[in-house]
C-alpha positions in Angstrom: -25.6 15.9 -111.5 -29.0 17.3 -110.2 -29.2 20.2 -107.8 -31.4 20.1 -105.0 -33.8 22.6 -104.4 -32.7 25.1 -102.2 -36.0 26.7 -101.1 -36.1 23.9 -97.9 -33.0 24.8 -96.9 -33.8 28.8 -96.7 -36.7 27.3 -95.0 -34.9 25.4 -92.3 -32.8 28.4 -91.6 -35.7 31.1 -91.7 -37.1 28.8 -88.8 -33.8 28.4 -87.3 -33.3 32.6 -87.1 -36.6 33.0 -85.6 -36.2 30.1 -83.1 -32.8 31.8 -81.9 -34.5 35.4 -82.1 -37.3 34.5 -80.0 -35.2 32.5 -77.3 -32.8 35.9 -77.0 -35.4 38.3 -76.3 -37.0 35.6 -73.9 -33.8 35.2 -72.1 -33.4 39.5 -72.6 -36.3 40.0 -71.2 -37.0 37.7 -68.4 -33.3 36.5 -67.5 -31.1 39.6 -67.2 -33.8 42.0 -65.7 -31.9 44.0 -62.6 -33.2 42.9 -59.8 -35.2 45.9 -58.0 -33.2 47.8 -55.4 -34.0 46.7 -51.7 -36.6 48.4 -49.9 -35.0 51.0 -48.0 -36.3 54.5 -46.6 -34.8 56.4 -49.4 -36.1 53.7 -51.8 -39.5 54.3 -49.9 -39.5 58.6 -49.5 -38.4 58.0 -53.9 -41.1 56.1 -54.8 -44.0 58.1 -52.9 -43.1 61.3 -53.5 -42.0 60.1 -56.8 -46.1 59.6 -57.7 -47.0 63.3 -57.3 -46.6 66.4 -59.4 -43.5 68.4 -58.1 -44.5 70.7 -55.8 -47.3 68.1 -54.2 -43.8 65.3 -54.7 -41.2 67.8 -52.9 -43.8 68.5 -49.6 -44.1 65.0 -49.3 -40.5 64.4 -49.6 -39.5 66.8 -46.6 -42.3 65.5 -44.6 -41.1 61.6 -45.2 -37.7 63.0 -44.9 -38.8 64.4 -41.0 -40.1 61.0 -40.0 -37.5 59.5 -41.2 -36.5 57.8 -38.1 -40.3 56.5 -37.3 -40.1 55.0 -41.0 -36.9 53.6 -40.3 -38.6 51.6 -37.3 -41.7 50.8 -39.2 -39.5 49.5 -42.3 -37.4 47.3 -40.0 -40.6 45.7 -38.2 -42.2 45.3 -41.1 -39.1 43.4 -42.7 -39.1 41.1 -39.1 -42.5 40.2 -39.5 -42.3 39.3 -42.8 -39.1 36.7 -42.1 -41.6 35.9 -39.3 -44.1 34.6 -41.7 -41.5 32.9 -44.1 -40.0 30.8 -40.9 -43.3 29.9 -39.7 -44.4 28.9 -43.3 -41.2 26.5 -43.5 -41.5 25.0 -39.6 -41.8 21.1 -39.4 -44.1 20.1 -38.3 -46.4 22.5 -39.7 -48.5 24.5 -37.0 -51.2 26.9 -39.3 -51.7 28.8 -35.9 -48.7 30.2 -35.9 -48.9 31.0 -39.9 -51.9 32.5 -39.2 -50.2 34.7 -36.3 -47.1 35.3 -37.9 -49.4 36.7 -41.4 -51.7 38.5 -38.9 -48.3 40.6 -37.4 -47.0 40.9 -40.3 -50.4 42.6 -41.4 -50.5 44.5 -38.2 -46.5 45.6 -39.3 -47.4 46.6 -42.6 -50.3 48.9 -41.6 -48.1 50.7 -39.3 -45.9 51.2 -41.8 -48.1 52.6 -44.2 -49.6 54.7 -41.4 -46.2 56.5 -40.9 -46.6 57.3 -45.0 -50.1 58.3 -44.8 -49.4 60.5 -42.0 -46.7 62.6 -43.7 -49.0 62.9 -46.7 -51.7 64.6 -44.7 -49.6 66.5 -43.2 -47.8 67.8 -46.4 -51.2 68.4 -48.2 -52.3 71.9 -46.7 -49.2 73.2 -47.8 -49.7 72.7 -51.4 -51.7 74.8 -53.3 -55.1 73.9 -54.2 -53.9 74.1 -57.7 -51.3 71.8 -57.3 -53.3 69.5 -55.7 -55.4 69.2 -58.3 -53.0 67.7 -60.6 -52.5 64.5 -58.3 -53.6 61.9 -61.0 -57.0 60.2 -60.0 -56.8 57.4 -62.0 -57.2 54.0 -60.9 -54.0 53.2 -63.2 -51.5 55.0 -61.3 -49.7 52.0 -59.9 
């Protein structure tokens, strides 16, 4: 009776492992991420203020939170503009001027939205010490 050596076999399974191991943290990684939350205002006044230092992060907060209404308005029209642009891109037959017009709102939409940001962050600023404000991080990597 002659044995068979077994060193093929550890092989096949070593390749096996590795094969399974790399398909799991594929599928851990990519297939059951959370979805992100919807934007929403409080999603919105979280992740701004959220990207200061705290005192510079809690003046923006209660300015956001004082517009909330306007950014409310802006959110929604934004969010219209952008369904906009999706129906236009799936019409038949295809008509690229109203793609163009629908992306151009939705531009228009999205500015106006950020404006209403913007806006509460120059307001907030000249109530922050200079100090603080000096800690808002000036790298390009901040995203």
């Amino acid at each position: 009776m002659t044995r068979r050596p077994n060193s093929l076999l550890y092989a096949l399974l070593a390749v096996s492992l590795a094969a399974n191991l790399i398909g799991a943290g594929y599928l851990g990684f990519v297939g059951f991420r959370p979805k992100p939350p919807p934007r929403t205002v409080e999603t919105t006044i979280n992740f701004v203020s959220g990207r200061y230092p705290p005192t510079v992060a809690k003046a923006v907060r209660e300015k956001l939170e004082a517009r909330r209404d306007e950014l409310k308005n802006a959110l929604d029209e934004m969010k219209i503009a952008r369904r906009a642009t999706r129906d236009a891109m799936s019409d038949v037959p295809f008509d690229a001027a109203r793609v163009d017009a629908a992306f151009a709102d939705a531009r228009a939409k999205a500015a106006d939205f950020q404006k209403v940001i913007h806006s509460a962050i120059i307001e907030a600023l000249p109530d922050v010490a200079e100090g603080d404000r000096a800690k808002i991080d000036r790298s390009e990597g901040g995203d």
